[in-house]
TIKE-35564 format. One record per residue (C-alpha): residue number from 1; residue in three letters; y, x, z. Coordinates in Angstrom, 2 decimals. Last residue first. Layout:
N
R     k     r        py        px        pz
R   NUM   ALA         Y         X         Z
...
This chain:
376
R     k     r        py        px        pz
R   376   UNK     55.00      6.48    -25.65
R   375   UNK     54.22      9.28    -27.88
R   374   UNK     52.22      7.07    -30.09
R   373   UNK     51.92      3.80    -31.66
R   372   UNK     49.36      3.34    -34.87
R   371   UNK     50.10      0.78    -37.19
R   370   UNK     47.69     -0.24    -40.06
R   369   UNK     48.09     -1.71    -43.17
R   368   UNK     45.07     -3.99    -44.84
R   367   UNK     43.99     -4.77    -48.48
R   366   UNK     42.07     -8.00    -50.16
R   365   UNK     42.09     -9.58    -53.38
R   364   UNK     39.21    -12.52    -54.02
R   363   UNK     38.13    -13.69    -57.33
R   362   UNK     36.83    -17.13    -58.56
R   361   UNK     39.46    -16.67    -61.95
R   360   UNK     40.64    -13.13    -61.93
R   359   UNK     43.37    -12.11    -59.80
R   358   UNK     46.35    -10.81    -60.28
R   357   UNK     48.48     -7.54    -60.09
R   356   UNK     51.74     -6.30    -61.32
R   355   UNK     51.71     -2.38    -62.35
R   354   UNK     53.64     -2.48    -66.07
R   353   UNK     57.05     -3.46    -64.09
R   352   UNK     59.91     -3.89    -67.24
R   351   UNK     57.71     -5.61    -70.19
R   350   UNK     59.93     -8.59    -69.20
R   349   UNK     57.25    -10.84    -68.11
R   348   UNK     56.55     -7.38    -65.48
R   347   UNK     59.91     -8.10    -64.44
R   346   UNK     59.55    -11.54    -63.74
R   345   UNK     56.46    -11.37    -61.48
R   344   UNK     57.10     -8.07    -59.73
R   343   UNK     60.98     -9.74    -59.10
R   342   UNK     60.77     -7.25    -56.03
R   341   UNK     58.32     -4.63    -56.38
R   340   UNK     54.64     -5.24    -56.27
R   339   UNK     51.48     -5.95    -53.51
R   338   UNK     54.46     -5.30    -51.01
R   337   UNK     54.09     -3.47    -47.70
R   336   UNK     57.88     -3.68    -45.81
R   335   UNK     59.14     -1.02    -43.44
R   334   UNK     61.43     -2.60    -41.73
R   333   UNK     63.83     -0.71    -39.49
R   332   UNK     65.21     -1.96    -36.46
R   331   UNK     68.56     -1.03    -33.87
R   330   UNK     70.87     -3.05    -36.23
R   329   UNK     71.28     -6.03    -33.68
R   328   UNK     72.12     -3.56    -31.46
R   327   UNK     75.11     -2.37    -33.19
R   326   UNK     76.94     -5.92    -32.33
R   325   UNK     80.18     -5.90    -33.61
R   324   UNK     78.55     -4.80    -37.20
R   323   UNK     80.93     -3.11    -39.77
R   322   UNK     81.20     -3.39    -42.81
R   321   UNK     82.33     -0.20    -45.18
R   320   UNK     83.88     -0.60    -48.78
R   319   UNK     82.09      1.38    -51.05
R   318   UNK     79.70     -0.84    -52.33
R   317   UNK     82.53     -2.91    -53.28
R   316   UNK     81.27     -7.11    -52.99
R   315   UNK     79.90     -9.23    -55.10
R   314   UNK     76.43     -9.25    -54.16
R   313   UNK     76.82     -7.82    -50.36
R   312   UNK     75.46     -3.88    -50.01
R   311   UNK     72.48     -2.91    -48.45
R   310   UNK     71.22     -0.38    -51.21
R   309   UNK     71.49      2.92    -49.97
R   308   UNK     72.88      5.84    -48.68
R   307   UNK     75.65      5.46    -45.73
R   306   UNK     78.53      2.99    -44.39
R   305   UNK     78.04     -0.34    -42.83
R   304   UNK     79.10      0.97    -39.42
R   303   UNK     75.59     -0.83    -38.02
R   302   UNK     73.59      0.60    -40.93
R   301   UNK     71.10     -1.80    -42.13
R   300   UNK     67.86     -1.30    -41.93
R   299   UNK     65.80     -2.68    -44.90
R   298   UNK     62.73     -0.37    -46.50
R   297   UNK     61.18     -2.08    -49.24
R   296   UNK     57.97     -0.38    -50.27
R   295   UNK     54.93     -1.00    -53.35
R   294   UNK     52.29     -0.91    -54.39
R   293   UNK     49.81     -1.98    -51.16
R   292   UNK     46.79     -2.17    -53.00
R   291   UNK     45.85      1.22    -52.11
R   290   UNK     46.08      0.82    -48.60
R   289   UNK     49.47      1.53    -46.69
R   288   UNK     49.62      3.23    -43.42
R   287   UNK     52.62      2.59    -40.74
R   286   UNK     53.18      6.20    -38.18
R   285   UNK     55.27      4.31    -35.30
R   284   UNK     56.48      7.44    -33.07
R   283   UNK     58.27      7.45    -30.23
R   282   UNK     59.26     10.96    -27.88
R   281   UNK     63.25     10.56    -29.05
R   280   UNK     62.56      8.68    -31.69
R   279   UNK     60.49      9.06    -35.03
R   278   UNK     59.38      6.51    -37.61
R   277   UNK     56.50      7.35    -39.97
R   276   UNK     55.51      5.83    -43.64
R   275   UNK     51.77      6.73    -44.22
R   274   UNK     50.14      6.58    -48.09
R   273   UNK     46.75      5.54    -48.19
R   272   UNK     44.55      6.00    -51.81
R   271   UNK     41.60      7.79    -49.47
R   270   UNK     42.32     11.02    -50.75
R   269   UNK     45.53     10.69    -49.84
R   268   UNK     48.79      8.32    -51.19
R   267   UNK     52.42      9.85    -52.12
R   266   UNK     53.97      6.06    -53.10
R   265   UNK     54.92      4.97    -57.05
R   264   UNK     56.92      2.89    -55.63
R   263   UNK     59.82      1.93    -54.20
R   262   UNK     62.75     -0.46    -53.17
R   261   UNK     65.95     -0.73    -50.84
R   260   UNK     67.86     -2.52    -48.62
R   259   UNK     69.26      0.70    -46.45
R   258   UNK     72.44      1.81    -45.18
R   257   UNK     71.41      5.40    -44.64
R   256   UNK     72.73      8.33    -43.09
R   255   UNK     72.12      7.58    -39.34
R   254   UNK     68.52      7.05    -40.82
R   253   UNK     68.42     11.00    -40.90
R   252   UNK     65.38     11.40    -43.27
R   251   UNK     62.34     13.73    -41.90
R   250   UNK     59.32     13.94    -44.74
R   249   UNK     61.47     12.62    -47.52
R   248   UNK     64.04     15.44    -47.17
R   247   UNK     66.32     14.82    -50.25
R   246   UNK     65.88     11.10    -49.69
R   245   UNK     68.09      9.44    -51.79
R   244   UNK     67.49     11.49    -55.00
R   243   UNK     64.34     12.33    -53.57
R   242   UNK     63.12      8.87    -54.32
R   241   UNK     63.12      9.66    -58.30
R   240   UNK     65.39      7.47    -59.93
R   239   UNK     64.29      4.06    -62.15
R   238   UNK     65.88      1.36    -64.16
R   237   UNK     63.99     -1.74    -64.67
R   236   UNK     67.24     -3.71    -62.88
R   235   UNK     65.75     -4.36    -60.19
R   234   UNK     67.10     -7.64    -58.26
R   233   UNK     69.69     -6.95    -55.31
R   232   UNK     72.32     -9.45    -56.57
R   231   UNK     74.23     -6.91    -57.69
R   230   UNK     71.79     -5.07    -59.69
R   229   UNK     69.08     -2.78    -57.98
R   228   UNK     67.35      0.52    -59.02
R   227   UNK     64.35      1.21    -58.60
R   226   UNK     63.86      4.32    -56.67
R   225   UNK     60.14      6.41    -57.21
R   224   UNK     57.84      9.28    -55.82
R   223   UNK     58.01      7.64    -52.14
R   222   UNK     56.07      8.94    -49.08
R   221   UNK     59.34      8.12    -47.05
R   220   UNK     59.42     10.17    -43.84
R   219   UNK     62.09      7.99    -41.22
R   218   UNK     64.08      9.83    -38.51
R   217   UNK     65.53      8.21    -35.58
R   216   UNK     68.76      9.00    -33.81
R   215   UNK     71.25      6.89    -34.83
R   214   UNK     68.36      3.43    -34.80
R   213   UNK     68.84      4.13    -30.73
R   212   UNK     66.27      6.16    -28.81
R   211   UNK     63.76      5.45    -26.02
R   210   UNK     62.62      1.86    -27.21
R   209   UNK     61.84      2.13    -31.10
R   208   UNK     62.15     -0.75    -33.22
R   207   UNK     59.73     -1.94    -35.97
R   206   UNK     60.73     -5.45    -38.20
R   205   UNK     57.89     -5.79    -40.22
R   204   UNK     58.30     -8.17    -43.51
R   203   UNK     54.84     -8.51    -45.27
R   202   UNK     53.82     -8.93    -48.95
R   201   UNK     52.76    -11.33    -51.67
R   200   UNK     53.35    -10.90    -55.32
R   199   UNK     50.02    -11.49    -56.77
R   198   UNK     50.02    -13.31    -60.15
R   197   UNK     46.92    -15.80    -59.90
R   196   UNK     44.51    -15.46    -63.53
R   195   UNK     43.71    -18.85    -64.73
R   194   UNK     41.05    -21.70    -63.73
R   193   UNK     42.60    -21.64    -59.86
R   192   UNK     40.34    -21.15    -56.68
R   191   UNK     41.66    -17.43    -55.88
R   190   UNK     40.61    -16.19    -52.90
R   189   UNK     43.75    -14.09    -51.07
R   188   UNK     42.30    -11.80    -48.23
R   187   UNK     45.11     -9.65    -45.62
R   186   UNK     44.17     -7.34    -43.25
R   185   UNK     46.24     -6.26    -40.49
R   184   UNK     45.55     -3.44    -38.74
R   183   UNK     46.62     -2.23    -35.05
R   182   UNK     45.93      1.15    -33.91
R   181   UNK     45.40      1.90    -30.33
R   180   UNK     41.46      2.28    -31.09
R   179   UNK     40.47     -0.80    -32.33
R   178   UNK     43.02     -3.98    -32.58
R   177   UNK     42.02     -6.33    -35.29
R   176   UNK     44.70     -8.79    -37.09
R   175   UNK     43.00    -10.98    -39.71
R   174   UNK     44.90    -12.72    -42.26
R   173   UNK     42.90    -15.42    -44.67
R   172   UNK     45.04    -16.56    -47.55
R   171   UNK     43.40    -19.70    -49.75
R   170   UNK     44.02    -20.40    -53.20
R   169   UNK     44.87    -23.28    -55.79
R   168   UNK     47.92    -21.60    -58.13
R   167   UNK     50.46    -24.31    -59.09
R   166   UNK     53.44    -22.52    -57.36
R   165   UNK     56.27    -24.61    -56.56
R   164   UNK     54.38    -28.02    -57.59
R   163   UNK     51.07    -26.56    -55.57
R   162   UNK     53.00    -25.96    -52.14
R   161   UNK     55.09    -29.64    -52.18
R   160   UNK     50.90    -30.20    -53.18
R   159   UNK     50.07    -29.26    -49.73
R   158   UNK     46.02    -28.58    -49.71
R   157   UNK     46.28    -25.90    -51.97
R   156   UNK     47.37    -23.00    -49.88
R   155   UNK     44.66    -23.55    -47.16
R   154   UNK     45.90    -21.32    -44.63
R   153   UNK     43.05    -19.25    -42.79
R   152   UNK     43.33    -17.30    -39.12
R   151   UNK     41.50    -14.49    -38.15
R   150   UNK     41.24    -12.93    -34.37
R   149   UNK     40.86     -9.64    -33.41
R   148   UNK     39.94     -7.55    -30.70
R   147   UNK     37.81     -3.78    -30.96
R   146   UNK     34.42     -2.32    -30.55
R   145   UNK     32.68     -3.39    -27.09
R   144   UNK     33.31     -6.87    -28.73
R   143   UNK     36.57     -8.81    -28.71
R   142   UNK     36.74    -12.45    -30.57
R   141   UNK     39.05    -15.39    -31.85
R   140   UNK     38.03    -17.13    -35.16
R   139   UNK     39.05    -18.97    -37.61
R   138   UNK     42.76    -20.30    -36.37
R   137   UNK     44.56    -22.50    -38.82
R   136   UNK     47.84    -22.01    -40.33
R   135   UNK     49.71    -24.84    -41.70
R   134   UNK     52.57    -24.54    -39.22
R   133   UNK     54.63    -22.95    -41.76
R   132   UNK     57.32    -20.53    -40.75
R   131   UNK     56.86    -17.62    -43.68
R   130   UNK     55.41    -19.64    -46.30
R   129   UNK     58.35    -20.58    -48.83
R   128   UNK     58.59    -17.74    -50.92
R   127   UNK     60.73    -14.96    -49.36
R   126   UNK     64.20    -15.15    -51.71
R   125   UNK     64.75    -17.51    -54.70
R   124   UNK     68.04    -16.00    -56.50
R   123   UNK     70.25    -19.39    -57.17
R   122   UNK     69.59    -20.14    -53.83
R   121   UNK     66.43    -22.65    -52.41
R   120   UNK     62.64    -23.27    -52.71
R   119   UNK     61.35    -26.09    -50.06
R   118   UNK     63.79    -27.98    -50.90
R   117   UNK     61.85    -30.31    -52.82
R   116   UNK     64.95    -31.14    -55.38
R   115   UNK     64.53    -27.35    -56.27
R   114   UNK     61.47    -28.37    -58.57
R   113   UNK     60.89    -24.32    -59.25
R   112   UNK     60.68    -23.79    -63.42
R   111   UNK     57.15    -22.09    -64.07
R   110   UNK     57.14    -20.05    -67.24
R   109   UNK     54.46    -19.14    -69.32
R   108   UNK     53.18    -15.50    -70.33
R   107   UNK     49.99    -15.25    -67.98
R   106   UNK     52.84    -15.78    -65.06
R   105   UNK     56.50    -16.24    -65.61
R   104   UNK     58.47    -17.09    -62.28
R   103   UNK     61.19    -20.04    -61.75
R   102   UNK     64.84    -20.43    -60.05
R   101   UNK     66.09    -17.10    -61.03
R   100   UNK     66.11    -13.27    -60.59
R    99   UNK     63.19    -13.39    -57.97
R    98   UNK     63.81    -11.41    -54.59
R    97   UNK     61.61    -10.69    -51.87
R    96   UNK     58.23    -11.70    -51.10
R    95   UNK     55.85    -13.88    -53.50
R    94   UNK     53.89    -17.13    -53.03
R    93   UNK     54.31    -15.77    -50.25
R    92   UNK     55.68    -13.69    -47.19
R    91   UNK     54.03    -12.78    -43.84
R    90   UNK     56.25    -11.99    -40.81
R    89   UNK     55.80     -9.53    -38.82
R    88   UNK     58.45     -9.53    -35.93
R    87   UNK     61.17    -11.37    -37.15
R    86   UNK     62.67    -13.25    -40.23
R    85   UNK     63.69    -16.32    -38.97
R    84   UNK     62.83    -19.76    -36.81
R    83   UNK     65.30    -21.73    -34.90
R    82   UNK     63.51    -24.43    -33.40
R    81   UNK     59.95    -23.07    -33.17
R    80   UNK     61.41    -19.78    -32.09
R    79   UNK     63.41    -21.48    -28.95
R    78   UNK     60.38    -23.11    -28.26
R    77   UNK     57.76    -19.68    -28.51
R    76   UNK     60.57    -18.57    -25.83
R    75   UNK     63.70    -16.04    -25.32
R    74   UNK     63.91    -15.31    -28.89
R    73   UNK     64.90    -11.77    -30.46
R    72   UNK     61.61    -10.13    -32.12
R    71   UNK     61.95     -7.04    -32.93
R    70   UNK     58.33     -5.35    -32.73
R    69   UNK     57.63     -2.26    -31.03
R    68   UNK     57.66     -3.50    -28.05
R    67   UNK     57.67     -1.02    -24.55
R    66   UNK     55.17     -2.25    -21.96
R    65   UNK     52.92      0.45    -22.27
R    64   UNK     52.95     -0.29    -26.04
R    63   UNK     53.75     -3.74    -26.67
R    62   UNK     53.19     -5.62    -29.98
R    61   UNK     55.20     -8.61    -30.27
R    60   UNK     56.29    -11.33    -32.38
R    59   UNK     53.00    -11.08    -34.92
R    58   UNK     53.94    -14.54    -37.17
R    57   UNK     51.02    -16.48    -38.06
R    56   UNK     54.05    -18.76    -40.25
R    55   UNK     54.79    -20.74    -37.07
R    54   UNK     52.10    -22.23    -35.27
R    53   UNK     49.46    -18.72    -35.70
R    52   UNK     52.08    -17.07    -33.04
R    51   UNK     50.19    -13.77    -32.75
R    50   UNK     50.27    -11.33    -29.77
R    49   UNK     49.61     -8.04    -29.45
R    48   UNK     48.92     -5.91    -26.15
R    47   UNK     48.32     -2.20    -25.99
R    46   UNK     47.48     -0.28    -23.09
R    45   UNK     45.76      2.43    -24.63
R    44   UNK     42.75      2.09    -22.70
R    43   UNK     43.57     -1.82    -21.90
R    42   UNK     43.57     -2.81    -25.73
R    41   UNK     44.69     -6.48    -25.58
R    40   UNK     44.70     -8.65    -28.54
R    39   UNK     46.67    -12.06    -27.47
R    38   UNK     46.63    -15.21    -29.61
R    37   UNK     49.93    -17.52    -28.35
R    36   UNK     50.54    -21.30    -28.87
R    35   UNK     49.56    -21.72    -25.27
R    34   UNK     47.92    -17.86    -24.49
R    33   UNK     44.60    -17.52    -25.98
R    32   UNK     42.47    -14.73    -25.67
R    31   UNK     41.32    -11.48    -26.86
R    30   UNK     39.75     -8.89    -24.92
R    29   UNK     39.43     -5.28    -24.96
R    28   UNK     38.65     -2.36    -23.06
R    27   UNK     36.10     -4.35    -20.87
R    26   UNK     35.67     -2.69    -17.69
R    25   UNK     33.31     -0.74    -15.18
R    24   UNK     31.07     -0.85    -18.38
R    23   UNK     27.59     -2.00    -18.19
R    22   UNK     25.10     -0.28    -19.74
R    21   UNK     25.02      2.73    -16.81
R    20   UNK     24.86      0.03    -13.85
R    19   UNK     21.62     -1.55    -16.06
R    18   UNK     20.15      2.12    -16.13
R    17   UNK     20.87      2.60    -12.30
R    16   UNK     19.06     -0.61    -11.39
R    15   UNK     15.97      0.42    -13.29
R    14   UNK     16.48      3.94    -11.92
R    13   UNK     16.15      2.24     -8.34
R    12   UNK     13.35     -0.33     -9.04
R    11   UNK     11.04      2.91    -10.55
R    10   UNK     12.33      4.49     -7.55
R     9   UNK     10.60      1.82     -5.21
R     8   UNK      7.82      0.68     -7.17
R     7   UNK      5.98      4.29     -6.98
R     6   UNK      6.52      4.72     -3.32
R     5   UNK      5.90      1.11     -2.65
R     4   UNK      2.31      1.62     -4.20
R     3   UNK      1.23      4.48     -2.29
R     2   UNK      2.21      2.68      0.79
R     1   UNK      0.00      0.00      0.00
C-alpha cells in the first residue's frame, strides 16, 4: 500500500505541475464589448483599441500605455453619433478623396451621381458616402493565445440610395487584429456585380504623437512620385519626383510642410511593403503598406499656414499664409493608404493614371496596413 502511494503521489504532483505550466498566469489578450464599443487589448504591450462598428467602423482610439495615437476629439460615442467627422480611422468608399465632377467613368461608361439623394454632395464629390454609416455589422469578436480581433461586414448592396450612386453589388469585410503590439487592419471587397468593380477605396488615419508637438516631428516618405494638384486639389496627370518636396525622404521636418498631398509609385521591400514612420521626441508610429496599397495622401496642415505642400484653399494665393488660432487642432498627421490616387477612377478614363484596379466578376480584393507603436 505504501508502495503504491509513493508511486501515485508524484505522478499526481507532476500531473498538477504540467496543467500549472499550460496555463498562463494571464491572458495577453482579450477582446470584448464595451456599449457601442469593440475593445482589442494587448496587456504585454499594453495596448488597447477600440472600434465604433455604429458609425462608419470607425477606430477612435488606440492607446499605447495610456497615450492615443489616434485623434479623435469627442467627449462621448453620443457626442460622435451627433456630430460625426473625419477622425480616428476612418474608412472611405465607393472611393476616397477627390473626384473632378459629379459622376465616375468605369469599364469606359459614365455614371452621373443622382445629387437629389444627398447622399453625394459639392461640385467636386469628396470621401464617398460610407464613412458614418450605421450599416455595419459585427462578424465576429475573438482573442486566442495568438492575438484579438474582431471583423465586421457591410452589405453594400442592400441600400439601393448605395446602388443608384454606385451600381456595383459588393460586400466590404474589415478585420482589425492586434498580435504582437502591432495593429493591422485588413480590408476584403467581394465583388457580386456582372462587370469589372473600379477600386478606389482607402482609409483616412489621423496619428498624433503625445510627447512632442506636430513642430517637432519628422515624417520618412517612401515616395518615388508627386502628382501634381489643380486648384481644386484634383491631379492634374502631371508628375514630380517626391524628392522634390522631400529632399530628405527618410527624416522630413514637418515644421516645413503644409501638407494635402499625393503619391505613388512607393519604395516597397522584398515583401511589396513600403513603411511611412513618424518620429517625436521618444514616439514612433512606423505605418506599413501592402502591395495593393498604391497609393499615399499625407494631410497635416501647418498651423501658421505657411510651408511645402499642397494644403492650399481652391481659389485662394498659395502664397498667402493662414493661420490657425488653435495650433492644437493641427497637432496630427494622416497618413492615408489608397488602392489609387485621387480621381483614380476619372483619371485613369482619361488615359492619365495607367495603375487603377478592379475586380473581376465573382472576385474578391483584399490587403492590410499595419501600425506598430514604439518608444512610448
Amino acid at each position: 500500500m505504501m508502495r503504491t502511494q509513493a508511486r501515485v503521489f508524484p505522478l499526481i504532483a507532476s500531473l498538477l505541475l504540467m496543467a500549472l505550466m499550460a496555463t498562463p498566469s494571464f491572458a495577453q489578450y482579450s477582446a470584448h464589448r464595451n456599449g457601442d464599443i469593440i475593445q482589442l487589448e494587448d496587456t504585454k504591450n499594453q495596448i488597447v483599441v477600440s472600434i465604433l462598428p455604429s458609425v462608419g467602423n470607425v477606430t477612435i482610439g488606440m492607446k499605447v500605455k495610456g497615450q492615443d495615437v489616434l485623434r479623435w476629439p469627442y467627449a462621448s460615442v453620443e457626442e460622435f453619433k451627433a456630430r460625426p467627422s473625419l477622425s480616428g480611422i476612418p474608412f472611405l468608399g465607393p472611393w476616397a478623396n477627390r473626384l473632378d465632377e459629379q459622376a465616375f467613368y468605369a469599364n469606359g461608361k459614365k455614371y452621373p451621381f443622382d445629387m437629389t439623394l444627398g447622399n453625394v454632395r459639392g461640385a467636386i464629390p469628396i470621401h464617398g458616402f460610407l464613412s458614418s454609416t450605421d450599416q455595419w455589422q459585427v462578424v465576429e469578436v475573438r482573442s486566442d493565445g495568438k492575438a484579438a480581433w474582431v471583423t465586421s461586414k457591410l452589405e453594400f448592396f442592400r441600400q439601393p440610395p448605395w446602388m443608384k450612386q454606385f451600381p456595383f453589388a459588393h460586400t466590404i469585410e474589415t478585420t482589425h487584429r492586434l498580435e504582437n503590439g502591432v495593429l493591422e487592419i485588413r480590408t476584403k471587397v467581394t465583388n457580386m456585380a456582372a462587370e469589372p468593380m473600379p477600386l478606389a477605396i482607402g482609409f483616412h488615419p489621423y496619428y498624433q504623437l503625445t510627447d512632442s508637438p506636430r513642430e517637432e516631428w519628422t515624417i520618412s516618405v517612401p515616395a518615388r512620385t508627386w502628382w501634381q494638384l489643380a486648384q481644386n486639389k484634383v491631379p492634374t496627370g502631371e508628375t514630380q519626383p517626391a524628392e522634390r518636396l522631400f529632399p530628405d525622404s527618410k527624416s522630413a521636418a514637418l515644421k516645413d510642410y503644409n501638407l494635402d498631398d499625393v503619391f505613388s509609385d512607393l519604395v516597397r521591400d522584398a515583401q511589396g511593403k513600403a513603411t511611412v514612420s513618424l518620429q517625436g521626441k521618444h514616439q514612433r508610429l512606423d505605418i506599413t503598406l501592402g502591395s495593393k496599397w498604391r497609393s499615399l495622401v499625407l494631410y497635416s496642415p501647418n498651423p501658421l499656414g505657411t510651408g511645402l505642400g499642397s494644403n492650399i484653399a481652391p481659389g485662394t494665393n498659395p502664397a498667402a499664409p493662414r493661420g490657425n488660432a488653435n495650433p492644437a487642432a493641427s497637432n496630427f498627421i494622416c497618413f492615408e493608404p489608397m488602392a489609387g490616387i485621387t480621381d483614380a477612377m476619372n483619371l485613369a478614363q482619361k488615359g492619365l493614371y495607367k495603375e487603377l484596379q478592379s475586380i473581376p466578376p465573382g472576385g474578391t480584393w483584399q490587403e492590410s496596413f499595419w501600425i506598430k507603436p514604439s518608444g512610448f
